[in-house]
SEBAKOL-27816 format. One line per field, with one value per residue (C-alpha): residue in three letters; chain; x, y, z. Coordinates in Angstrom, 2 decimals. Example, Ala and Ser with C-alpha at 12.3 -4.5 7.8 and 13.67 -1.06 7.14 Angstrom:
BEGIN
rest c(ALA  SER)
kette c(A  A)
c1 c(12.30  13.67)
c2 c(-4.50  -1.06)
c3 c(7.80  7.14)
END
This chain:
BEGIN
rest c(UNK  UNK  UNK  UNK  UNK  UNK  UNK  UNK  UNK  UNK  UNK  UNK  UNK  UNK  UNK  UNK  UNK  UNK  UNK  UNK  UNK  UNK  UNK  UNK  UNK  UNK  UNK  UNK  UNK  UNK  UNK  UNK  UNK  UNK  UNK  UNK  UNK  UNK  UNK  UNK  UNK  UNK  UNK  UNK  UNK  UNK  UNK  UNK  UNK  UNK  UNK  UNK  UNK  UNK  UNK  UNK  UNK  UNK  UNK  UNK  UNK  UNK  UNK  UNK  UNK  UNK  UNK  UNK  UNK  UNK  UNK  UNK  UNK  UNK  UNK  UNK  UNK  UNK  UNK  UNK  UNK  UNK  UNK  UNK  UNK  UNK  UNK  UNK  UNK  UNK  UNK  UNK  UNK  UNK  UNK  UNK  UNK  UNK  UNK  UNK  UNK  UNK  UNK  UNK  UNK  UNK  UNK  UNK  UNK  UNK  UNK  UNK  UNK  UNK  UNK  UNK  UNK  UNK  UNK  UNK  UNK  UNK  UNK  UNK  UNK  UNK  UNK  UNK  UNK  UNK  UNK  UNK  UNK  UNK  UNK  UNK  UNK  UNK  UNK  UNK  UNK  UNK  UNK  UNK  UNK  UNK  UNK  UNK  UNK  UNK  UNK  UNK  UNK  UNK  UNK  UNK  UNK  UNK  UNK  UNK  UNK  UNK  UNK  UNK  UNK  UNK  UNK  UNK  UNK  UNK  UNK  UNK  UNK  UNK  UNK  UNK  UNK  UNK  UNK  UNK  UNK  UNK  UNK  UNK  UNK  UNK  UNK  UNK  UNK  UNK  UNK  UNK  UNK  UNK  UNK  UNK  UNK  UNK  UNK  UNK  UNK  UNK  UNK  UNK  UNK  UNK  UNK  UNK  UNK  UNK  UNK  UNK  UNK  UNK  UNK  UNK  UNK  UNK  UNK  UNK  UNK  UNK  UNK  UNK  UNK  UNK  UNK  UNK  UNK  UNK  UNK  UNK  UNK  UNK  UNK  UNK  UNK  UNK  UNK  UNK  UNK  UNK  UNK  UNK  UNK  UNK  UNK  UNK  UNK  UNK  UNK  UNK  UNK  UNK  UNK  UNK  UNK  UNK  UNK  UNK  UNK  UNK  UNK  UNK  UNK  UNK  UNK  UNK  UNK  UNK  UNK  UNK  UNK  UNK  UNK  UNK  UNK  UNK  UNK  UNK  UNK  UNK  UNK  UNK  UNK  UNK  UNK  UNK  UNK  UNK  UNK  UNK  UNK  UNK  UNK  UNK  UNK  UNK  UNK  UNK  UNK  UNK  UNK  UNK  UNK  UNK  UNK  UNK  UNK  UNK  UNK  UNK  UNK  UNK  UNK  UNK  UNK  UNK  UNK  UNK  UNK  UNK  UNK  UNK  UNK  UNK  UNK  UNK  UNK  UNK  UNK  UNK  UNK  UNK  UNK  UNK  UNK  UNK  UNK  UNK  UNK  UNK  UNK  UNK  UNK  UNK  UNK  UNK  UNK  UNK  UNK  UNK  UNK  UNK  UNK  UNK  UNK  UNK  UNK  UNK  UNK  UNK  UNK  UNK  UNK  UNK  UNK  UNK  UNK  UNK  UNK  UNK  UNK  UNK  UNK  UNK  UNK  UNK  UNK  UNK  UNK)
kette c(A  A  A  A  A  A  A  A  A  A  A  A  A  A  A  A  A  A  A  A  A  A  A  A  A  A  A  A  A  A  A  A  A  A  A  A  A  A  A  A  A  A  A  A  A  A  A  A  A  A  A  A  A  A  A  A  A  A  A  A  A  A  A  A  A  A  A  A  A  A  A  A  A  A  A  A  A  A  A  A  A  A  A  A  A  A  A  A  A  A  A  A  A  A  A  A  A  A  A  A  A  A  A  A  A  A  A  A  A  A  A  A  A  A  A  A  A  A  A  A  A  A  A  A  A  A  A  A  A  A  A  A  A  A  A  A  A  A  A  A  A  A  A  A  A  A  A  A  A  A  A  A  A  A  A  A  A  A  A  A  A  A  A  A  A  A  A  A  A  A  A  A  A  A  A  A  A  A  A  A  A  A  A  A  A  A  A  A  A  A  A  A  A  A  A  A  A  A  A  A  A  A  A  A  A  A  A  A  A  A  A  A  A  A  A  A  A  A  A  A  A  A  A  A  A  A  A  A  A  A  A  A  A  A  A  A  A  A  A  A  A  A  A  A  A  A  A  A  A  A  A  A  A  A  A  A  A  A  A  A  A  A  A  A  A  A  A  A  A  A  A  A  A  A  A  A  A  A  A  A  A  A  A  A  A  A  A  A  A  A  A  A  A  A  A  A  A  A  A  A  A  A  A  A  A  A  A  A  A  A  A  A  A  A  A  A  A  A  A  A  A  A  A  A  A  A  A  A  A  A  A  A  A  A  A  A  A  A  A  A  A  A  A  A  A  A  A  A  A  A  A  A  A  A  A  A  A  A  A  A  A  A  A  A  A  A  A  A  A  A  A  A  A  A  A  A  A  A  A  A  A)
c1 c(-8.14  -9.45  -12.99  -12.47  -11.12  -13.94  -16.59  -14.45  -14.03  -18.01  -18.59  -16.71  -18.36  -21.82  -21.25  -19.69  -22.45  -24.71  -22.45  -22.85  -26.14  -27.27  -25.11  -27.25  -30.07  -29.12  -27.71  -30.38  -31.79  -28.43  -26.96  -24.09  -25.36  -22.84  -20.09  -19.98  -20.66  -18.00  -15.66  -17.31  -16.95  -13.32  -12.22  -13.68  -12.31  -8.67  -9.73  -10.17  -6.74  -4.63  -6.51  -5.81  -1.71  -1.81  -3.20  -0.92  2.49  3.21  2.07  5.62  7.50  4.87  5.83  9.66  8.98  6.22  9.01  8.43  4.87  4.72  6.95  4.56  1.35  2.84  4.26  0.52  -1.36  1.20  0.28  -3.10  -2.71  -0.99  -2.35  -2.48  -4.98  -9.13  -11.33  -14.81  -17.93  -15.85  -12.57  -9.44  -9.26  -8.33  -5.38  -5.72  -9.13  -7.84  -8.49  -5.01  -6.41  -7.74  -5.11  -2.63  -5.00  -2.78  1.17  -0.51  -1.47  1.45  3.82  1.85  2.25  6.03  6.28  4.22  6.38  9.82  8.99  6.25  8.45  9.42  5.84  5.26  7.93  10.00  9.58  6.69  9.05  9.89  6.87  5.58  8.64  7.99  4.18  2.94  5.20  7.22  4.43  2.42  5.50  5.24  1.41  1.20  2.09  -0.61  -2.67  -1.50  -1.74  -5.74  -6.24  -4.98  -7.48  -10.12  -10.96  -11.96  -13.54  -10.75  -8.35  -10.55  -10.70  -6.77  -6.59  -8.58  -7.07  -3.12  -4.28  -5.97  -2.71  -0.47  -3.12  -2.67  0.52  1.34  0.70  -0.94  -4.74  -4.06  -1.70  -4.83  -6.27  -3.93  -4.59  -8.98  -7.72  -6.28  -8.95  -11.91  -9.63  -9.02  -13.47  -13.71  -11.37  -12.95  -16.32  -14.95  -12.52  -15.59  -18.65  -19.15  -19.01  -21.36  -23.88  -23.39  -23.89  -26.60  -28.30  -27.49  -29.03  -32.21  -32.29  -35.93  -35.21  -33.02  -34.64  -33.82  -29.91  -28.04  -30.55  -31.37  -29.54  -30.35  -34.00  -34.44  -32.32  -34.66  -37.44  -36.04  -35.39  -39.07  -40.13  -38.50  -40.26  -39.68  -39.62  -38.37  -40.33  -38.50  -35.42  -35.58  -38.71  -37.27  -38.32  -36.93  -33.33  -33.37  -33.72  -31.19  -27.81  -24.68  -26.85  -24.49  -21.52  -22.02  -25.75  -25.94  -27.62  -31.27  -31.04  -30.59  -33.04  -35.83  -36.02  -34.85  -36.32  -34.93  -34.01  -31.04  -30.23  -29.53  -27.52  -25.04  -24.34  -24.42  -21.95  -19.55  -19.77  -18.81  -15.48  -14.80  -15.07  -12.91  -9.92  -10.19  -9.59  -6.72  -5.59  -5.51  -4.31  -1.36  2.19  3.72  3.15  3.47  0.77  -1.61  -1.45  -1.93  -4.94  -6.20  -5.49  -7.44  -10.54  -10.90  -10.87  -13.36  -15.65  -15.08  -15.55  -18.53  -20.13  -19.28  -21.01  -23.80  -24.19  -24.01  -26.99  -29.38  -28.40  -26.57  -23.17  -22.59  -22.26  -18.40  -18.38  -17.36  -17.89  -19.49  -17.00  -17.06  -21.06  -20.51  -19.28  -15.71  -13.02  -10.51  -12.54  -13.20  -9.32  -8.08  -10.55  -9.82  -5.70  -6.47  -8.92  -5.92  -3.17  -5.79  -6.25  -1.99  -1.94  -4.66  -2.59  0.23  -1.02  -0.01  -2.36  -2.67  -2.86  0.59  1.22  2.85  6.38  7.06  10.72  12.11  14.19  13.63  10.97  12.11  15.24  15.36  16.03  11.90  10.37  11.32  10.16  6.94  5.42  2.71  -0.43)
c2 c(47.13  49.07  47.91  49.63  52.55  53.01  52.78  55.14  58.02  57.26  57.50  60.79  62.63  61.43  63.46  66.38  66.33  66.55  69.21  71.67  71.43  71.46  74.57  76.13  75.43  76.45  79.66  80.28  83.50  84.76  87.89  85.91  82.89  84.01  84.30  80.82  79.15  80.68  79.66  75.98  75.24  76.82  74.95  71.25  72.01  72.77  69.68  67.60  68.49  67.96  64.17  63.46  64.57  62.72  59.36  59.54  59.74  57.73  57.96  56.78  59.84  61.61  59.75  60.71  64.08  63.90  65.88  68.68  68.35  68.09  71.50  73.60  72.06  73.49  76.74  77.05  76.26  78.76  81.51  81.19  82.07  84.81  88.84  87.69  84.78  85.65  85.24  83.91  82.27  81.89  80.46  81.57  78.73  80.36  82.73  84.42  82.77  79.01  76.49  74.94  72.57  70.71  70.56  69.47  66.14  65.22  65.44  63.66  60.61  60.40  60.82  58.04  56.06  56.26  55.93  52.95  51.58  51.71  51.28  48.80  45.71  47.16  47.65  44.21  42.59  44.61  44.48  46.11  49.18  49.35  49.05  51.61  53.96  52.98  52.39  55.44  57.76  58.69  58.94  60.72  63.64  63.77  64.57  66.70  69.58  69.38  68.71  71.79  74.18  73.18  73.93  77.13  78.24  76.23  73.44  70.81  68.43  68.46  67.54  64.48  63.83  63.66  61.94  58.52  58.63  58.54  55.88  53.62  54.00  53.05  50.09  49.29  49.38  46.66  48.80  46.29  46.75  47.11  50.33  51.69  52.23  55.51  57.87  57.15  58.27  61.21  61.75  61.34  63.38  66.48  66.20  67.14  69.83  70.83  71.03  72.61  75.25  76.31  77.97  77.43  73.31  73.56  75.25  73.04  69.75  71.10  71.60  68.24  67.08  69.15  71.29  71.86  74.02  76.50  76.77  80.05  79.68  76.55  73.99  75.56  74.07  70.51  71.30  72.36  69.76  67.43  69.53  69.95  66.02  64.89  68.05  66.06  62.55  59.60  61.57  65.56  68.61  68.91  70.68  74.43  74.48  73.51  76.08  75.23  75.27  78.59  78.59  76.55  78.44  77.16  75.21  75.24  73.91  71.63  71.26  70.62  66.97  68.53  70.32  67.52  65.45  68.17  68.72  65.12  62.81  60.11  58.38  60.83  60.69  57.48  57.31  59.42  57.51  54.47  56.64  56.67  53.48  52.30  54.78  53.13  49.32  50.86  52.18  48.59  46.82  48.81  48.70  44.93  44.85  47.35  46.73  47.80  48.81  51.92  52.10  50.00  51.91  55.04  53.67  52.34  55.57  58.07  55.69  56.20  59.76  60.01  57.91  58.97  62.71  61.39  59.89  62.55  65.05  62.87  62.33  65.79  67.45  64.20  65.42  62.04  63.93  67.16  69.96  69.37  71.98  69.28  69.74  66.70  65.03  66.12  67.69  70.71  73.86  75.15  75.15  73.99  70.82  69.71  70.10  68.28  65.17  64.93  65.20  62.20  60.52  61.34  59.61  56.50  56.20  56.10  53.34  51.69  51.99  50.22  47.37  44.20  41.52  39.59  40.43  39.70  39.97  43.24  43.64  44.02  44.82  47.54  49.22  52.22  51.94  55.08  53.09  53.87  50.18  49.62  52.61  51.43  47.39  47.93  48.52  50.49  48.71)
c3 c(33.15  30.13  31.19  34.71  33.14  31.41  33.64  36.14  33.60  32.39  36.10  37.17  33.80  34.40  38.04  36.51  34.08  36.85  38.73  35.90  35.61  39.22  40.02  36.64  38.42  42.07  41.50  38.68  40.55  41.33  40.24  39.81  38.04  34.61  37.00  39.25  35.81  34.08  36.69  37.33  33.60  33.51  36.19  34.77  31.58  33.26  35.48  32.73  30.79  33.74  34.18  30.59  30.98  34.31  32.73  29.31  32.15  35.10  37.50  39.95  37.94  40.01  42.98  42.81  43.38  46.37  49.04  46.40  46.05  49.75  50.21  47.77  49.71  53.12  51.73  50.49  53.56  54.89  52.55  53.66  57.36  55.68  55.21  51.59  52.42  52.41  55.69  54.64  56.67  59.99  58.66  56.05  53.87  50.31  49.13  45.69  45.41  45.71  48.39  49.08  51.60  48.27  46.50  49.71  49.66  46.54  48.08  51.30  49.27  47.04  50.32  52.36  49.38  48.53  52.64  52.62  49.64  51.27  55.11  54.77  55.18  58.60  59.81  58.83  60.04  62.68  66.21  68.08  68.89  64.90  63.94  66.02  65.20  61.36  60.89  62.99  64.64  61.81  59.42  62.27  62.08  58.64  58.24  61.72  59.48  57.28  60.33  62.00  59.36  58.89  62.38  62.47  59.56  61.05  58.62  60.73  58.09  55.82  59.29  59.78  56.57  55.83  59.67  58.27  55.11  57.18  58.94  56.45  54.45  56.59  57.04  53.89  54.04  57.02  60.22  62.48  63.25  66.82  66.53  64.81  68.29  69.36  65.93  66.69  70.60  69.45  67.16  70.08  72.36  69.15  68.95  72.68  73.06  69.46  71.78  74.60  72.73  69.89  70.48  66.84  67.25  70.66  68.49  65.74  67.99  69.35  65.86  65.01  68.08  67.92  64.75  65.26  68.01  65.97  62.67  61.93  62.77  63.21  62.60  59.40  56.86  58.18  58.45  54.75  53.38  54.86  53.33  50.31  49.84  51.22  48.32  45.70  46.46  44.04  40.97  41.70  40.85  37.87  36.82  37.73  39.71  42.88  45.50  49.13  47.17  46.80  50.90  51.78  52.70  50.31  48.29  45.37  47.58  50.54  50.40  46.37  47.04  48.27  44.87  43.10  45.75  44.81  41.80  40.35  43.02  44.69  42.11  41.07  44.44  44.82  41.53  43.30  45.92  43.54  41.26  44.58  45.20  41.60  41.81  44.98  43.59  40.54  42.49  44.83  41.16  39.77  43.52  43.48  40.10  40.41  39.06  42.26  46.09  45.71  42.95  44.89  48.33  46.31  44.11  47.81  49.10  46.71  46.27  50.25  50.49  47.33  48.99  52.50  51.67  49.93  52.52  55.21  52.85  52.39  56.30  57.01  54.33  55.73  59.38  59.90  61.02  62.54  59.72  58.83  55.74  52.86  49.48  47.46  44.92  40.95  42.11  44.71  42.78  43.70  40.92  43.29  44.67  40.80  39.97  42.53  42.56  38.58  39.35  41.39  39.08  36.85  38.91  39.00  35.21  35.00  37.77  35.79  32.53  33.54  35.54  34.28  31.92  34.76  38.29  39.47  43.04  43.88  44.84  48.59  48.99  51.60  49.03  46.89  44.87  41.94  40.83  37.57  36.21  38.18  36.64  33.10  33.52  33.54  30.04  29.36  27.73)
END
């Protein structure tokens, strides 16, 4: 497992490399070019320290304490709806100038994991009623919170998001394929009224439609991303002389691939998606390899919602996906983003650490998984 470990952390700092010097040249002409790097490189830095802690402990000492982690998320999500939170672009996402929402993606995983852990047996092997009761209502209570809570701000994406990642868990864990069917209802039936309820998502379907006919409003961002990446060709216009980037609106956040498509061609472009895919085979290895369930649903779990973020981000700057407002793994700037994918990238290394020599099958008994006399069998390498 050292091997994967390797490539995974060579992976995630060849992106932040990347990140850091993308945002330098996006926000270039900005007054407040010192400023978002100051913060950018503050935040990676923190980032970084809290991986390093993260993959030195382990990671189920995390896991015992995921009601907590799952309390502070809420109480935070809470404090955003709250006078103290900040209303920005159309939504109130941050409070004290953090985005809770990314951080909250951590207690969700670690929860569907420990629930995945202890109940699994009964998705698996109980009756249909059981099964139902154990592999999707109850774990559909728990995460309706969350769920809630990013409605009220809007954050659509990041609802979505946290949505696929529930149910591929609970996949994971032994929900049968067929129960699948009622979250991607709910989900279909959340998109309409979404439609009907939003002027905001009627104008944004309608750009994604036909952006040519509203280049000046909502088709605009799709429209110069598209310019931006045809600009940069095979080999880019080279690094700081990238001109429709300083067009596009939040190209240092959502839309940071045309940068990068611009001015380093396609080539660059392509090694980011490549980059995703090779954290994505990673986590399925120390998944597969884990010393317990609990350690491979949550390995399962975060390589998903790197990759699926990924890919929705991806969709949405080559006007494959409505615009969902999703930053781009380790690459977009926002100091909150970077933290929380490395605390993750963190909890990954520690699985990775303490998988076995060879890849044992993992343990699939009902019962608690924190015993004490389980948390202390397992060596680290």
């Amino acid at each position: 497992m050292r091997s994967t470990s390797i490539l995974l952390l060579l992976t995630v700092s060849l992106l932040l490399a990347l990140s850091f010097t993308m945002l330098a040249s996006a926000v270039m002409m900005e007054s407040r070019f010192s400023s978002f790097v100051t913060v950018q490189a503050t935040a990676i830095a923190a980032g970084a320290a809290i991986m390093c802690g993260l993959w030195r402990s382990d990671y189920r000492r995390w896991l015992q304490w995921h009601w907590w982690f799952y309390g502070i998320a809420i109480v935070a999500l809470l404090l955003v709806l709250s006078p103290a939170g900040t209303y920005r672009n159309g939504a109130q996402r941050w409070v004290f100038g953090i985005q809770p929402a990314e951080f909250a993606k951590v207690p969700l995983l670690l929860t569907l994991a420990a629930w995945g852990s202890r109940f699994g047996p009964r998705m698996r092997f109980g009756g249909t009623v059981s099964t139902l009761l154990w592999g999707l209502v109850l774990p559909g209570l728990v995460i309706v919170p969350f769920l809630g809570l990013l409605y009220k701000q809007p954050d659509r994406g990041t609802m979505m998001l946290f949505g696929m990642v529930t149910v591929v868990v609970l996949l994971l864990s032994g929900m049968p394929k067929r129960f699948a069917i009622i979250p991607t209802l709910l989900g279909a039936g959340l998109g309409v009224h979404f439609y009907n309820s939003s002027k905001m998502v009627r104008d944004r379907m309608d750009a994604f439609l036909h952006p040519e006919l509203f280049p000046q409003t909502t088709g605009s961002q799709a429209l110069k991303s598209l310019a931006a990446l045809r600009e940069g060709g095979l080999d880019g216009v080279g690094l700081g002389s990238g001109v429709i980037k300083l067009t596009i609106p939040e190209q240092h956040t959502d839309f940071i691939l045309p940068v990068i498509g611009e001015e380093l061609g396609l080539f660059f472009t392509l090694g980011v998606l490549v980059a995703f895919v090779v954290i994505l085979l990673c986590s399925v290895r120390i998944a597969a390899r884990a010393a317990d369930v609990e350690g491979r649903l949550l390995a399962g779990g975060i390589g998903f919602l790197i990759a699926c973020q990924a890919m929705i981000n991806i969709a949405v700057v080559t006007n494959s996906m409505i615009n969902k407002g999703m930053p781009l793994p380790f690459v977009s700037r926002g100091g909150s983003s970077a933290v929380s994918m490395m605390i993750l990238i963190g909890l990954l290394l520690s699985i990775a650490r303490r998988a076995p020599e060879t890849a044992a099958a993992p343990r699939r008994s009902g019962r608690n998984p924190f015993e004490t006399s389980e948390l202390e069998s397992l060596p680290a390498q």
